[in-house]
Each structure stands twice: as structure tokens, then as C-alpha cells.
C-alpha positions in Angstrom: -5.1 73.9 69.0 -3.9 74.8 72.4 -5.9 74.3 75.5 -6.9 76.7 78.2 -4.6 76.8 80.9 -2.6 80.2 82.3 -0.2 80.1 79.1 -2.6 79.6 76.6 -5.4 81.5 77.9 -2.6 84.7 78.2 -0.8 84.0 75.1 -4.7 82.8 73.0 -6.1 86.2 74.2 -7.1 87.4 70.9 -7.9 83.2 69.6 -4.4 82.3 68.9 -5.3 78.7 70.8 -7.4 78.1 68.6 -5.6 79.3 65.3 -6.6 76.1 63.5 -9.9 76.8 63.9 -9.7 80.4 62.1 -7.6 79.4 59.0 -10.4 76.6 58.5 -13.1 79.9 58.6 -11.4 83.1 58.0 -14.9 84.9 58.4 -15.4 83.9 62.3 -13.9 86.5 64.4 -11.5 85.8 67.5 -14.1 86.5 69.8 -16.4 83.6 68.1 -13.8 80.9 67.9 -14.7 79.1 71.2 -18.2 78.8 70.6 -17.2 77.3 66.7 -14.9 74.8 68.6 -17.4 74.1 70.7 -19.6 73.9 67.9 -17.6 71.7 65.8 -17.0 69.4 68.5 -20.6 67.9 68.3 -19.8 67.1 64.6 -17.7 64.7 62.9 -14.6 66.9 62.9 -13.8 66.2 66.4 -11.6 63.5 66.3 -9.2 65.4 63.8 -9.4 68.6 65.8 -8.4 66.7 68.7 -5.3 65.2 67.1 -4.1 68.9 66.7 -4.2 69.4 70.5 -0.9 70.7 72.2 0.5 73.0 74.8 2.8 75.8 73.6 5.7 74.4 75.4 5.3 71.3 73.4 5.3 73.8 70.0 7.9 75.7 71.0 10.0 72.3 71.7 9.3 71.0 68.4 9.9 74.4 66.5 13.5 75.1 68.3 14.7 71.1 67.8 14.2 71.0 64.3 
């Protein structure tokens, strides 16, 4: 889950911030997948949904240092 800075909010145009959130429901379109989060995060599912939270530079970092 990425968050909704400049980076994100260019590079998550079409929901790719919130990725997580479409392979959990693969019927909820991109254009839908704020309103689940924000949805979800009124439920129990919050705490692991946070735990997912990163920034792509922080992805990128651990994807090229492996």
C-alpha cells in the first residue's frame, strides 16, 4: 500500500497504491479502491493493512538490494 504523495498519486493513477487492496477483491475496480480502503479501515483489517504501508522509494530499495 503506498500513500498519496506526488510519486504515488502519479505512479497509483489507475490504483496501483493500493494494489493490495485489489488482489484481496479482484471485482472492485481501480476507480473504487480508495473508497474500499477507506472502507476497510473502519474494520478490523486495519492494523494489517497498515503494516503494508510504504513509499515506492522504499520498494524500489528493497527490490534492487536483494
Amino acid at each position: 500500500m503506498f500513500g498519496e504523495g506526488i510519486v504515488s498519486s502519479t505512479l497509483g493513477g489507475a490504483g496501483f497504491n493500493r494494489h493490495l487492496l485489489h488482489h484481496w477483491d479482484l471485482q472492485v475496480s481501480y476507480t473504487r479502491l480508495k473508497d474500499l480502503e477507506k472502507f476497510l479501515m473502519d474494520t478490523e483489517l486495519a492494523p494489517p493493512i497498515n503494516k503494508t504501508r510504504t513509499n515506492y522509494f522504499n520498494a524500489f530499495f528493497k527490490l534492487f538490494n536483494k
